[in-house]
ROPA-317788 format. One record per residue (C-alpha): residue in one letter; z, y, x. Coordinates in nm, 4 decimals. Layout:
BEGIN
  type        zz        yy        xx
     A         Z         Y         X
...
This chain:
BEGIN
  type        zz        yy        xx
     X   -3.7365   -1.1804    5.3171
     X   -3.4966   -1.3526    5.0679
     X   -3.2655   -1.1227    4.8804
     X   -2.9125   -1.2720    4.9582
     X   -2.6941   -1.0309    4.7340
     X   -2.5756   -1.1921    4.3866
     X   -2.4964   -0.8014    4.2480
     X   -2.7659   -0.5528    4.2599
     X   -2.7119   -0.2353    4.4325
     X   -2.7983    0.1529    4.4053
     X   -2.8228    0.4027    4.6705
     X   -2.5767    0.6647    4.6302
     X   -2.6836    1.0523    4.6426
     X   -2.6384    1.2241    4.9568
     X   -2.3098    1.4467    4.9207
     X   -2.0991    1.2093    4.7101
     X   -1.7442    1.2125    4.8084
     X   -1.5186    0.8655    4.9032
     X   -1.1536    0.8839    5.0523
     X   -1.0602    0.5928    5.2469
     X   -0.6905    0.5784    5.2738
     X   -0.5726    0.5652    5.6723
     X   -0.2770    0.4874    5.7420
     X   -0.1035    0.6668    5.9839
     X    0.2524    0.6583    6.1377
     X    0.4731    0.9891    6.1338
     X    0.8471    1.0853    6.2543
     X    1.0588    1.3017    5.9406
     X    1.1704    1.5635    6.0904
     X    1.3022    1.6952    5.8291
     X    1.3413    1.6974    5.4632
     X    1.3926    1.9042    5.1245
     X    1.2961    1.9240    4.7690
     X    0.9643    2.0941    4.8337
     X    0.8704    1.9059    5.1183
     X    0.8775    1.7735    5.4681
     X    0.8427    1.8503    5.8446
     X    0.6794    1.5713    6.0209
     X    0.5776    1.4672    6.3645
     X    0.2780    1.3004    6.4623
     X    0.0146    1.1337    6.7919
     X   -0.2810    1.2542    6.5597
     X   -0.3746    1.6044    6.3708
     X   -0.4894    1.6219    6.0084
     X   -0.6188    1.9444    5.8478
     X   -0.5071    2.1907    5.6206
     X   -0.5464    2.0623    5.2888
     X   -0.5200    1.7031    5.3241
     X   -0.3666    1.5116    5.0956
     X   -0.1891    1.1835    5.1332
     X    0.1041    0.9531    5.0475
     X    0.4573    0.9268    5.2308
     X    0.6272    0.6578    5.2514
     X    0.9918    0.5904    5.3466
     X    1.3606    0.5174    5.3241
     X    1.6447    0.7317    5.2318
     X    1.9577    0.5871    5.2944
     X    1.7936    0.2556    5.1980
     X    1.6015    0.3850    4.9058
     X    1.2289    0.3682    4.8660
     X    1.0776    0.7136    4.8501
     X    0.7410    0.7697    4.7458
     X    0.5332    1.1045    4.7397
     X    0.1999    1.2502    4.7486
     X    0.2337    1.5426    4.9752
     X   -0.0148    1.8435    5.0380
     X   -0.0605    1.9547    5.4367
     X    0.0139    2.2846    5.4496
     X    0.0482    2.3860    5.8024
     X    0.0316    2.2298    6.1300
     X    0.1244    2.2993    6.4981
     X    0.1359    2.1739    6.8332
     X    0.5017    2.0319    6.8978
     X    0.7551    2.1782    7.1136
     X    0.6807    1.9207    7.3934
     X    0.3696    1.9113    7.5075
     X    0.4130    1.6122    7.6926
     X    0.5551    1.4499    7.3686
     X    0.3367    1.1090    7.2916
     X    0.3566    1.2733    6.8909
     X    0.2240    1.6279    6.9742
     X    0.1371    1.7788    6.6012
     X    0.3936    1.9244    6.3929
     X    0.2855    1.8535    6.0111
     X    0.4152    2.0970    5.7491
     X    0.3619    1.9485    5.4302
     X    0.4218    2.0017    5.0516
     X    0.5302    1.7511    4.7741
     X    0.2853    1.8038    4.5358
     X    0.4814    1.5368    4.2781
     X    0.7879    1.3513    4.2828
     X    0.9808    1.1676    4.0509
     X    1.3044    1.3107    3.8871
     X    1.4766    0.9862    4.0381
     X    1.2996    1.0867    4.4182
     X    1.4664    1.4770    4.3645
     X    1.7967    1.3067    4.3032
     X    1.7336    1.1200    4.6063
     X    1.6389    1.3522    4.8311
     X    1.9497    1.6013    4.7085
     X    2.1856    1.2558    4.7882
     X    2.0044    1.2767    5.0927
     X    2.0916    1.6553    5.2155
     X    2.3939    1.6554    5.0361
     X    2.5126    1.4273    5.3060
């Protein structure tokens, strides 16, 4: 058979780590300088790390947040029925001033 590929390949050791990014849509519950509450349709473990992405009063926020907890919501007939407790694990000095605009209101 005729080798198609223009770029040679290697196989890659069994146990090598590779995070796809998912995207997945979330309701703030709410928010504060060391973190937020979210609600969600799907559960994600302990641990996980991810970005969060959204508007403050028009502004784009930004932050890589830690999961620290999570919960089945309130409502269990709720369509978003995981209650995501999660961490900031860095934001910008402009994103605290943001979020303190934010609560301030």
């Amino acid at each position: 058979m005729r080798e198609r590929r223009k770029v040679e390949r290697s196989a890659v050791e069994i146990g090598e780590l590779a995070v796809l990014p998912v995207h997945m849509s979330v309701r703030v519950l709410d928010i504060s300088l060391s973190g937020v509450l979210l609600q969600s349709a799907h559960p994600v473990e302990r641990g996980a790390r991810g970005s969060l992405r959204l508007n403050l009063q028009g502004v784009p926020f930004v932050a890589d947040v830690e999961v620290q907890r999570i919960s089945p919501a309130p409502d269990p007939t709720s369509a978003d029925a995981y209650r995501i407790g999660a961490r900031f694990v860095s934001t910008s000095r402009e994103h605290q001033h943001v979020i303190e605009r934010f609560i301030e209101q």
